[in-house]
ZADO-1210 file (C-alpha; in nm, 4 decimals, padded with zeros to 6 digits):
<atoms>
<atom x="00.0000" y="00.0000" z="00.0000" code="UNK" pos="1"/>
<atom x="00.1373" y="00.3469" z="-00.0802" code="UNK" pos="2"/>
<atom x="00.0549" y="00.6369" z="00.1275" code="UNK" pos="3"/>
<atom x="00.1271" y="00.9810" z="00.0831" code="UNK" pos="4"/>
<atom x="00.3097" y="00.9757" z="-00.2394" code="UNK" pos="5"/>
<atom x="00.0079" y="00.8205" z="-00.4705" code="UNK" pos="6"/>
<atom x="00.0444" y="01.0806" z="-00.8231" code="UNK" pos="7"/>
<atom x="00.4175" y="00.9562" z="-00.8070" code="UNK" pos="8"/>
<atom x="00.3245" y="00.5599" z="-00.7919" code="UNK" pos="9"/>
<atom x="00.0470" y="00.5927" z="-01.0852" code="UNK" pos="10"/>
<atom x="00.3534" y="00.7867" z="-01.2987" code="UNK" pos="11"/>
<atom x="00.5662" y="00.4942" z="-01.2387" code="UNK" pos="12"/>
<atom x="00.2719" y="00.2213" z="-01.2708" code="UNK" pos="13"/>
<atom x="00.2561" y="00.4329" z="-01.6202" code="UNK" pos="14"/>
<atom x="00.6164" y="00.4040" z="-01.7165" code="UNK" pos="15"/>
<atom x="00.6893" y="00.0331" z="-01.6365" code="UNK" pos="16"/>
<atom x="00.3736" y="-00.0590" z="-01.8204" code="UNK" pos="17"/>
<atom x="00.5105" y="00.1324" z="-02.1321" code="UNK" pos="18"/>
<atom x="00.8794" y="00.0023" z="-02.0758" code="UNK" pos="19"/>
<atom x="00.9808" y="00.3625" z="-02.0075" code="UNK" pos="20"/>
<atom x="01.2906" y="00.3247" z="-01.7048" code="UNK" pos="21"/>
<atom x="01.2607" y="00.5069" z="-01.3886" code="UNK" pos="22"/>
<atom x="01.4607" y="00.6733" z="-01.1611" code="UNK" pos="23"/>
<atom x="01.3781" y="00.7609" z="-00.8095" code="UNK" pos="24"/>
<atom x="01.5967" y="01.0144" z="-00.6334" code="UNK" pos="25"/>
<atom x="01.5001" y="01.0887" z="-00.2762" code="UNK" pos="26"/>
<atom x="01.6415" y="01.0516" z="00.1162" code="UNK" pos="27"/>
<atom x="01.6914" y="00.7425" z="00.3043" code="UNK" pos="28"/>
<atom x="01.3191" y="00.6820" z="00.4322" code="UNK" pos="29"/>
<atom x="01.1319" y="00.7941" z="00.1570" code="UNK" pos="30"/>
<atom x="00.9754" y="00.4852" z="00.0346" code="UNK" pos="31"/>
<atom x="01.1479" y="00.4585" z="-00.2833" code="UNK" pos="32"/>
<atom x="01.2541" y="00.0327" z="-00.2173" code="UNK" pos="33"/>
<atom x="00.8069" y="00.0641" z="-00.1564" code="UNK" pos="34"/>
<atom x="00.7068" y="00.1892" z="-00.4306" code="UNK" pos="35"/>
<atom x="00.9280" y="-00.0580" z="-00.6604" code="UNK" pos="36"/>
<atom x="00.8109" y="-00.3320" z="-00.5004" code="UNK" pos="37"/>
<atom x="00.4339" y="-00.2318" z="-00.5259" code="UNK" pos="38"/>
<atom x="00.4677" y="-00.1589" z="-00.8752" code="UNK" pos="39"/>
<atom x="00.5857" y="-00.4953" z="-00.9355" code="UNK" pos="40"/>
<atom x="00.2981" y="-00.6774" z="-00.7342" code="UNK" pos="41"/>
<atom x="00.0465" y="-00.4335" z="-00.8970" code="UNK" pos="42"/>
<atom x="00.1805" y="-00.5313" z="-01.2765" code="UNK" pos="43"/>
<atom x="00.2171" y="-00.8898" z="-01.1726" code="UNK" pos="44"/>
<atom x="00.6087" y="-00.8871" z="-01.2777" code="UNK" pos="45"/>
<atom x="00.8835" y="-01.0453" z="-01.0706" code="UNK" pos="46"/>
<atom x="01.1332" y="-00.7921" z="-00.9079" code="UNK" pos="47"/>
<atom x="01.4908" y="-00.8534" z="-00.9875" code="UNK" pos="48"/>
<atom x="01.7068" y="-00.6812" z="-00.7006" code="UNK" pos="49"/>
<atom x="02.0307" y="-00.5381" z="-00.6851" code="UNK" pos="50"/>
<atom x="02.2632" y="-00.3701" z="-00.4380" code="UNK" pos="51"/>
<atom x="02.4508" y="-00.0917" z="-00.5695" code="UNK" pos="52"/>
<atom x="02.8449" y="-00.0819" z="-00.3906" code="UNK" pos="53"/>
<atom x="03.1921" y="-00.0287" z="-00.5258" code="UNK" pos="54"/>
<atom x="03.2399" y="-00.4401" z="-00.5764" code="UNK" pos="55"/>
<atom x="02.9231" y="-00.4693" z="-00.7978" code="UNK" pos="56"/>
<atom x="03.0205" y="-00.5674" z="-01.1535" code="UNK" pos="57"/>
<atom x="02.8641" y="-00.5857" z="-01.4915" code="UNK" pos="58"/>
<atom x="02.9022" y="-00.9268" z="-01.4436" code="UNK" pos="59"/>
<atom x="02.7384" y="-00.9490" z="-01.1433" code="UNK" pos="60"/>
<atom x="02.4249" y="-00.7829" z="-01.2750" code="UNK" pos="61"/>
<atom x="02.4706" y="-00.9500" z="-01.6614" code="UNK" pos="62"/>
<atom x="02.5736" y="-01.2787" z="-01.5560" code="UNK" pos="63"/>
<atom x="02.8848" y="-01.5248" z="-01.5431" code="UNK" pos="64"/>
<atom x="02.9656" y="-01.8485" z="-01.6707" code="UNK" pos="65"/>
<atom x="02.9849" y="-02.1525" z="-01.4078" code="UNK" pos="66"/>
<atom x="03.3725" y="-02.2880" z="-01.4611" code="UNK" pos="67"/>
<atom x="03.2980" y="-02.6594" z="-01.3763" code="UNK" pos="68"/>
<atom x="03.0387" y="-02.6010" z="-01.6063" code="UNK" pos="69"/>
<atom x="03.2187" y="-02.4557" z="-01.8486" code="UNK" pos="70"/>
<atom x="03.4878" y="-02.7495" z="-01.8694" code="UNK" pos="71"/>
<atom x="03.1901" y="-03.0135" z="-01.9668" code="UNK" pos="72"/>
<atom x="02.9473" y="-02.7664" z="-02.1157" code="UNK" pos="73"/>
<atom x="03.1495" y="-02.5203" z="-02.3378" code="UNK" pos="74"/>
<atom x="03.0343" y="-02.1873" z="-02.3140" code="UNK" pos="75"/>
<atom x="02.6805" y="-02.2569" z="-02.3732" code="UNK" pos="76"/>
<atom x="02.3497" y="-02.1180" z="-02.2115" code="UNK" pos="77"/>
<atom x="02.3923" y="-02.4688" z="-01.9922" code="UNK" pos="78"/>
<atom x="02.7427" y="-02.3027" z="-01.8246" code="UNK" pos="79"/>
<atom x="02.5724" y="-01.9499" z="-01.8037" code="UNK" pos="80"/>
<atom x="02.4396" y="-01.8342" z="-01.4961" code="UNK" pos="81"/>
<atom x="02.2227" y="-01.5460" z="-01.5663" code="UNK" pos="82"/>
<atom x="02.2538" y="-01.2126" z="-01.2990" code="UNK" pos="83"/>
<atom x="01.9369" y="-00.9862" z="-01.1858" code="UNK" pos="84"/>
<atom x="01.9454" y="-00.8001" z="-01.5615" code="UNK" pos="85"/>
<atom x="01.9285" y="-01.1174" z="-01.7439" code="UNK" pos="86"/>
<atom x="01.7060" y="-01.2467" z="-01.5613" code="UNK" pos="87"/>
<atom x="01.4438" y="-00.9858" z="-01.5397" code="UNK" pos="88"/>
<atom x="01.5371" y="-00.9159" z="-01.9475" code="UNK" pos="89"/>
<atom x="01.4359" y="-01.2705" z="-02.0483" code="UNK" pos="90"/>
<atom x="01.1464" y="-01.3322" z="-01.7837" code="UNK" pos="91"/>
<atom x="00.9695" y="-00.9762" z="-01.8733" code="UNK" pos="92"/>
<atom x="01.0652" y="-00.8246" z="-01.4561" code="UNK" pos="93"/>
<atom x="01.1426" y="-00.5181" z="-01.3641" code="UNK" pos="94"/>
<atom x="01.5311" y="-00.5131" z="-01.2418" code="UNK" pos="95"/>
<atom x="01.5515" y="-00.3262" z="-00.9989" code="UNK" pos="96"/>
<atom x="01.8840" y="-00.1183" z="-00.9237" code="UNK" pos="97"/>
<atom x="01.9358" y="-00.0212" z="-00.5365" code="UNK" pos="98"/>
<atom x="02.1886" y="00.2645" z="-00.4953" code="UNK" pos="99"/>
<atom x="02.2854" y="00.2601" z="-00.8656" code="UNK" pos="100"/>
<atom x="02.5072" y="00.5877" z="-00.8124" code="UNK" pos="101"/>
<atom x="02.7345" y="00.3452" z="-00.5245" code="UNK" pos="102"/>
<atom x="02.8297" y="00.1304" z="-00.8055" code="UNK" pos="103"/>
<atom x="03.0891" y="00.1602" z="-01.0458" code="UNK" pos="104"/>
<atom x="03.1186" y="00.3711" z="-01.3176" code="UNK" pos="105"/>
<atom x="03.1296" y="00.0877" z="-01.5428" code="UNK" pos="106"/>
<atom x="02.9010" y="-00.0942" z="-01.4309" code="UNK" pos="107"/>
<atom x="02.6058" y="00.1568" z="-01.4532" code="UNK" pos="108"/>
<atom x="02.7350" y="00.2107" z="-01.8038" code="UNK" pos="109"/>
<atom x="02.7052" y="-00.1299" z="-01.9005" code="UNK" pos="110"/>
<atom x="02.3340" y="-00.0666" z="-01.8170" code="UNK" pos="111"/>
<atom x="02.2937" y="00.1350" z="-02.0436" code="UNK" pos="112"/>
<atom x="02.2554" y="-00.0360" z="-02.3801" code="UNK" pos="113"/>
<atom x="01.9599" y="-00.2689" z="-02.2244" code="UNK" pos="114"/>
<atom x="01.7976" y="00.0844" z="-02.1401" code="UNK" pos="115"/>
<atom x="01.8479" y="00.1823" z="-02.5248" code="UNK" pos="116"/>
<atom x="01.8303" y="-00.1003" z="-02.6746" code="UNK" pos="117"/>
<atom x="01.6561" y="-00.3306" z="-02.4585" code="UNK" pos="118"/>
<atom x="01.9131" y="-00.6215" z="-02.5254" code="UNK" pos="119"/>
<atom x="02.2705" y="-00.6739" z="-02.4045" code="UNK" pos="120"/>
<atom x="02.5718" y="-00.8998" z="-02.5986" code="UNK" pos="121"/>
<atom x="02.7260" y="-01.1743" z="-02.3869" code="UNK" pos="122"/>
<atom x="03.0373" y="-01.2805" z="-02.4759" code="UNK" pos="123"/>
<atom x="03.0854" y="-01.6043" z="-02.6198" code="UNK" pos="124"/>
<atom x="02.7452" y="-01.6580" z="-02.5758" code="UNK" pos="125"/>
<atom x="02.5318" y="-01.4313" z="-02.7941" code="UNK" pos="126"/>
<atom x="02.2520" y="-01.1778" z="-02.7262" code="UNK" pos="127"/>
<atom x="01.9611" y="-01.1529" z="-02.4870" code="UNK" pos="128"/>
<atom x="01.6747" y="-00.9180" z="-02.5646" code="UNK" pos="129"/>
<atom x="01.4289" y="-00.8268" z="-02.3216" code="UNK" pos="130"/>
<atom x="01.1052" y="-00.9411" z="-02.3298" code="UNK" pos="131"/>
<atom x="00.7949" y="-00.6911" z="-02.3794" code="UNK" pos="132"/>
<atom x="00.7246" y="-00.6701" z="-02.0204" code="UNK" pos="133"/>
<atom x="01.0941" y="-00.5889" z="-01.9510" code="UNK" pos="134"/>
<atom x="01.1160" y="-00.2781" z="-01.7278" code="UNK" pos="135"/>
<atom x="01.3562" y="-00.0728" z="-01.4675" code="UNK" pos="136"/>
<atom x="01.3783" y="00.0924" z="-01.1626" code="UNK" pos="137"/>
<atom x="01.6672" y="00.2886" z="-01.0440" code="UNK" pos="138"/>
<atom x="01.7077" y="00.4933" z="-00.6572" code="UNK" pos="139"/>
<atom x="01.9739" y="00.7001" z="-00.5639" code="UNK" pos="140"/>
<atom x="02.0137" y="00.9098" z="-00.2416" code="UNK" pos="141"/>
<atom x="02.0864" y="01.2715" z="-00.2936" code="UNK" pos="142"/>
<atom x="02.2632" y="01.3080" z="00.0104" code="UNK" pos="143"/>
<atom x="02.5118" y="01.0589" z="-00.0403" code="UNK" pos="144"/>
<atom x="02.8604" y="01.1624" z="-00.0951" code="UNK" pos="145"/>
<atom x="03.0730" y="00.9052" z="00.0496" code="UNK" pos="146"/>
<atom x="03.1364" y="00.5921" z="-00.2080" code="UNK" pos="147"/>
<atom x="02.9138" y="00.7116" z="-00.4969" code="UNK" pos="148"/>
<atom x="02.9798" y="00.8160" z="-00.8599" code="UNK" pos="149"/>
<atom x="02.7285" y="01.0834" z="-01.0507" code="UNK" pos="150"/>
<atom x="02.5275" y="00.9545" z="-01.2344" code="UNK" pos="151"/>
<atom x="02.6144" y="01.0178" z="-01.6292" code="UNK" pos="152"/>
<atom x="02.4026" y="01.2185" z="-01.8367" code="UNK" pos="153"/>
<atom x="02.3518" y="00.9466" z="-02.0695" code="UNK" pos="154"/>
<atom x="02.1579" y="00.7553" z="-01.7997" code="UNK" pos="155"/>
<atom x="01.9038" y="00.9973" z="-01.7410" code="UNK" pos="156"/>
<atom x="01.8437" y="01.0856" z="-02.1166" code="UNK" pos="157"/>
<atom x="01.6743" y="00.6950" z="-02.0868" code="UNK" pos="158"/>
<atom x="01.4627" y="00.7463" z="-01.7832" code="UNK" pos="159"/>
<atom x="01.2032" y="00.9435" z="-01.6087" code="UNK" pos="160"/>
<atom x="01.2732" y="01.0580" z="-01.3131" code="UNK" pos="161"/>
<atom x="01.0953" y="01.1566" z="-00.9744" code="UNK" pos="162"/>
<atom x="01.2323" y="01.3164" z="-00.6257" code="UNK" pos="163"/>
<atom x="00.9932" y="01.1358" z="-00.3326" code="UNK" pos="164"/>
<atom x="01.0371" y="01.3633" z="-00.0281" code="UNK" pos="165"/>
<atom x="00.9912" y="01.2459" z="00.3607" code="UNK" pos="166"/>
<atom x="00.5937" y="01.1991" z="00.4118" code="UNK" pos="167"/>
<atom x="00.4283" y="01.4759" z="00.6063" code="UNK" pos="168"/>
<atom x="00.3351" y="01.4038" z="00.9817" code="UNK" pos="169"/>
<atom x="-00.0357" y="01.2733" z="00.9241" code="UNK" pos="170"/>
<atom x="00.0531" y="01.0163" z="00.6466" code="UNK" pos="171"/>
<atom x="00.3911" y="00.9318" z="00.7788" code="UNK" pos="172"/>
<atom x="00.1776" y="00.8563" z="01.1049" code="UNK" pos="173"/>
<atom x="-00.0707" y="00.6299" z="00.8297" code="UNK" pos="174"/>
<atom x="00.2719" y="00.4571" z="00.7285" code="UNK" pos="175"/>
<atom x="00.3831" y="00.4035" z="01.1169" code="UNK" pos="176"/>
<atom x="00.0765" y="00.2857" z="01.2453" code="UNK" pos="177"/>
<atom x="00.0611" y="00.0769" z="00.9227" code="UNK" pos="178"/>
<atom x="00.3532" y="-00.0973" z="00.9438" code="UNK" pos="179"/>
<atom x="00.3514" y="-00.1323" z="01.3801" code="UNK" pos="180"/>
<atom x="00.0107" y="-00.1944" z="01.4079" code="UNK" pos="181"/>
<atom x="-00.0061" y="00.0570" z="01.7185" code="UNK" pos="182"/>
<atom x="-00.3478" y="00.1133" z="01.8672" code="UNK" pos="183"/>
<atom x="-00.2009" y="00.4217" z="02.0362" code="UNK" pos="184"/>
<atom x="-00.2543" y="00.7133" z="01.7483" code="UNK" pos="185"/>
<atom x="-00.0863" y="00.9344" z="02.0469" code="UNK" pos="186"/>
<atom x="00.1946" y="00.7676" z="02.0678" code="UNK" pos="187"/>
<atom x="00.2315" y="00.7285" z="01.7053" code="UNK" pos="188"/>
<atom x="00.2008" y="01.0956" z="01.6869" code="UNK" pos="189"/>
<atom x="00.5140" y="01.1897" z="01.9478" code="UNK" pos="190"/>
<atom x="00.7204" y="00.9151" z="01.7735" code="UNK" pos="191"/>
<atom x="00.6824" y="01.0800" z="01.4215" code="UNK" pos="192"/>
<atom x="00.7039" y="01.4179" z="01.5916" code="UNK" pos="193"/>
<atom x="01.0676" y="01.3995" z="01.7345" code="UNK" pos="194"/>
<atom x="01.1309" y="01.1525" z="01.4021" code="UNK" pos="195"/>
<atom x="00.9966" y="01.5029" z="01.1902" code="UNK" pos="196"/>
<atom x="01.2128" y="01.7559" z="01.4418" code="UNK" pos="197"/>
<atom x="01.5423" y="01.5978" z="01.3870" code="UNK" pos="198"/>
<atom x="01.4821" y="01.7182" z="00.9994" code="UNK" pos="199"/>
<atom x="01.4194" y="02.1013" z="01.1021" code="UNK" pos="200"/>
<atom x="01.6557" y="02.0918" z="01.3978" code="UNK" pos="201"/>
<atom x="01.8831" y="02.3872" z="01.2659" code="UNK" pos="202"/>
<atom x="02.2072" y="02.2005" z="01.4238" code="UNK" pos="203"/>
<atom x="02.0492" y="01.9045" z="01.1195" code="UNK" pos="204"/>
<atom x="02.1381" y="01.8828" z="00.7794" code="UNK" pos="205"/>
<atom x="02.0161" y="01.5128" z="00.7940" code="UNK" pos="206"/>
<atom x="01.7705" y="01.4019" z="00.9949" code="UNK" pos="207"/>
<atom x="01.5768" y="01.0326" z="01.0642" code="UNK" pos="208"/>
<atom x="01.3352" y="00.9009" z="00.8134" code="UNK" pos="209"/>
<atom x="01.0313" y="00.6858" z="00.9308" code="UNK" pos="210"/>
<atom x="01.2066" y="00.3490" z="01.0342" code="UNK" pos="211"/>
<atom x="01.3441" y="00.5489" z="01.3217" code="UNK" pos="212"/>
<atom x="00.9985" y="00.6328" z="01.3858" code="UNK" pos="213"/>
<atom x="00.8471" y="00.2522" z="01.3331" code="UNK" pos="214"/>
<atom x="01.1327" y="00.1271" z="01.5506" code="UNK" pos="215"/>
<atom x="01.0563" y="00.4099" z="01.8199" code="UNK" pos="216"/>
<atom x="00.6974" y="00.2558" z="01.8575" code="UNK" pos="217"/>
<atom x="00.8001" y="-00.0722" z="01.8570" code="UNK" pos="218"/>
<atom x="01.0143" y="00.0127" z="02.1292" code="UNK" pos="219"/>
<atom x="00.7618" y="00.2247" z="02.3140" code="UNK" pos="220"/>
<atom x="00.5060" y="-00.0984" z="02.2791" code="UNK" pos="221"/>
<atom x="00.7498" y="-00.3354" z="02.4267" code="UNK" pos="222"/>
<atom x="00.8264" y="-00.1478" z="02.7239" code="UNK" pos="223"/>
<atom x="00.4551" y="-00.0736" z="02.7859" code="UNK" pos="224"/>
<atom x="00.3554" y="-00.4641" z="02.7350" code="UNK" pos="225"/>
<atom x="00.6170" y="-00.4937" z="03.0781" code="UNK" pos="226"/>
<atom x="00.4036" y="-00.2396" z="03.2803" code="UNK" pos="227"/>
<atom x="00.6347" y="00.0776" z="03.2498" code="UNK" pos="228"/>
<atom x="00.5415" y="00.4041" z="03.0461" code="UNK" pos="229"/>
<atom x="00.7453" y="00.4463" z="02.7482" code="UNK" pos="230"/>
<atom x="00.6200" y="00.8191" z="02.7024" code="UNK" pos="231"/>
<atom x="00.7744" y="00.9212" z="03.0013" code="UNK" pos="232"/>
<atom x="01.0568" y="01.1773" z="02.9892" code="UNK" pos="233"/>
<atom x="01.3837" y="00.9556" z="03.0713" code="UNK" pos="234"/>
<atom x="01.2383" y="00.6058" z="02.9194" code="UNK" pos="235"/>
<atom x="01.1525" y="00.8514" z="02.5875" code="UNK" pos="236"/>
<atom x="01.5095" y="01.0176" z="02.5398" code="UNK" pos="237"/>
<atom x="01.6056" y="00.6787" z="02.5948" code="UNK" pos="238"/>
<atom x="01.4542" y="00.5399" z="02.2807" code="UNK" pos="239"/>
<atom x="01.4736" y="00.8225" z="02.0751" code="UNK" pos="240"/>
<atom x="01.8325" y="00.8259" z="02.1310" code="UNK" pos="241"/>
<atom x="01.9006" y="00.4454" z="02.0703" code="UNK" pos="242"/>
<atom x="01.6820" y="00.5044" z="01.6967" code="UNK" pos="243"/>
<atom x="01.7994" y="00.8189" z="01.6137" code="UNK" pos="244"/>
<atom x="02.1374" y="00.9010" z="01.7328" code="UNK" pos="245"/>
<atom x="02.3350" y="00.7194" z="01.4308" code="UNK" pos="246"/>
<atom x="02.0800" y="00.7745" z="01.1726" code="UNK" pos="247"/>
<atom x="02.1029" y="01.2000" z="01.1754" code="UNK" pos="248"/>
<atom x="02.4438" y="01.4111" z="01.0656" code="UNK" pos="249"/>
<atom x="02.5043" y="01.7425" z="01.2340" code="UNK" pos="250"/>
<atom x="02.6392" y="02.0581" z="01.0760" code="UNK" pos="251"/>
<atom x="02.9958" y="02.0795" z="01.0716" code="UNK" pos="252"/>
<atom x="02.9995" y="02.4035" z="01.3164" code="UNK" pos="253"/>
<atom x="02.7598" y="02.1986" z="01.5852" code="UNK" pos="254"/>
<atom x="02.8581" y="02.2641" z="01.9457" code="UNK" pos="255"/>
<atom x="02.6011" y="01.9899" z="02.0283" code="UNK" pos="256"/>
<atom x="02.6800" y="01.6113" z="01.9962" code="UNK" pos="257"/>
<atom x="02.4183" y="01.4111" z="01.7984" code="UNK" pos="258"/>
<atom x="02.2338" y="01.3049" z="02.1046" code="UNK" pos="259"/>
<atom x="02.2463" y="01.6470" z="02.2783" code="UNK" pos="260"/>
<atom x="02.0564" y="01.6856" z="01.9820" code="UNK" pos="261"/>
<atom x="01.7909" y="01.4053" z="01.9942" code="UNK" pos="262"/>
<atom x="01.7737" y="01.5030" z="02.3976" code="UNK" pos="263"/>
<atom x="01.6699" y="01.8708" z="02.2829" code="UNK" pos="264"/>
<atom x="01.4460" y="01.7540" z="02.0008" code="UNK" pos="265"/>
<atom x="01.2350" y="01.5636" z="02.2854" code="UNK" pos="266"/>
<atom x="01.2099" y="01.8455" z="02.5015" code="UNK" pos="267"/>
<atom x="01.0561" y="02.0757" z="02.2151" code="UNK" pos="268"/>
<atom x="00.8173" y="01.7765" z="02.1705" code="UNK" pos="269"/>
<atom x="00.7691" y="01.7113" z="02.5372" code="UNK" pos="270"/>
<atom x="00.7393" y="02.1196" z="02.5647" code="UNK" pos="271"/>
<atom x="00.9827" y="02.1288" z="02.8194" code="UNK" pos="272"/>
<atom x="01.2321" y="02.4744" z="02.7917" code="UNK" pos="273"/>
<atom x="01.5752" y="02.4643" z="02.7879" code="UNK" pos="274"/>
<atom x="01.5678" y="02.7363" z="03.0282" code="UNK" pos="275"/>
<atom x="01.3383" y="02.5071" z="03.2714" code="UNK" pos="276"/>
<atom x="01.6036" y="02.2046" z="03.2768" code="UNK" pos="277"/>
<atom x="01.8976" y="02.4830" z="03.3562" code="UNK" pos="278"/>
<atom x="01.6968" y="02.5459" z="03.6900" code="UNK" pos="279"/>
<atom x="01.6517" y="02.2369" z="03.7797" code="UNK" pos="280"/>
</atoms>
């Protein structure tokens, strides 16, 4: 079920069922992995997934050929063993690329030519064409800047692309309470809430997406299931520093560590001043 982002999902529904690629560009969180994967189930297509990282190979994503195989078989379509692009090409699914701009330059660019052409040449094999039901997905992370490689021009000249931004609070609290199965729409609320403040916390230039939110509740629902309650002000910083403390980056100037952070986030939520906790 998508929530929140619905125009986007019919575009790509649209696309796919055309053959058209896509790319989806948007934070960690966003539900870009979601929206693949229902686009697959609602076309009926298989999903073909891939990992995008700096050891990913055309041939990992092409295919390879077996050696024993290949010393009683020949190279032959018997010795081949096909990867996720191969696969999805010859049994009309959508491949879909995780991360494509962490993988190597190469190895996006030998994706290229089943974008254009919708077939790719293996050697000393032959060539595979895609089937009519044949399509892609690609999703990158703007903010990434550690391990990844832009993304060449010639890449996007063969897709559509769409930016899928964090959900605001009342449908990112449809997505929590969707995926937790909380009764408490309260406590769903304060656990998106401090989630939602660590991306406008002015010490933030990335904050937590809605798993840190999901796991928050979860959290919150096991501690109340032992008696205690996990909306008080200790047990609270508690879990919101345990989901969010790795998961936001601070400004480079910061004079706050990242749970000082989380800590302040919750009291803005809580409504308890800074000036108030000096006092005490």
């Amino acid at each position: 079920m998508i929530i929140g982002h619905e125009r986007e999902f019919a575009l790509v529904v649209r696309a796919l069922s055309k053959g058209i690629p896509v790319i989806l560009e948007g934070e960690a969180g966003t539900g870009k992995t979601e929206m693949a994967k229902e686009a697959a189930r609602l076309l009926k297509r298989h999903l073909y997934r891939v990992d995008g990282d700096q050891e990913l190979s055309s041939l990992k994503i092409q295919g390879w050929f077996d050696p024993p195989m290949v010393l009683s078989k020949g190279y032959s379509w018997e010795s081949f063993l096909p990867g996720p692009l191969s696969q999805a090409m010859t049994q009309g699914g959508i491949f879909f690329f995780n991360e494509v701009n962490r993988a190597p330059s190469e190895t996006i660019n030998a994706v290229l030519t089943a974008l254009d052409e919708r077939m790719i040449t293996i050697p000393r094999l032959g060539t595979i064409t895609a089937e009519p039901a044949f399509g892609c997905v690609f999703t990158c992370n703007p903010l990434d800047r550690v391990g990844t490689n832009p993304l060449p021009q010639a890449f996007f000249d063969r897709c559509v692309w769409l930016q899928l931004d964090h959900l605001p609070l009342e449908q990112a609290m449809a997505v929590v309470q969707l995926r937790t199965d909380e009764d408490d729409p309260e406590l769903v609320r304060l656990m998106c809430r401090i989630t939602e403040g660590t991306r406008k916390h002015q010490d933030v230039v990335k904050g937590g997406s809605i798993r840190a939110a999901i796991f928050m509740v979860k959290l919150a629902s096991s501690i109340r299931s032992q008696g205690e309650d996990p909306c008080g002000e200790m047990l609270l910083k508690e879990i919101a520093k345990s989901a969010l403390t790795k998961k936001i980056r601070l400004r480079y100037n910061s004079e706050l560590t990242e749970e000082q952070v989380v800590e302040d986030i919750v009291n803005r939520v809580l409504g308890i001043s800074t000036e108030k906790k000096k006092t005490a």
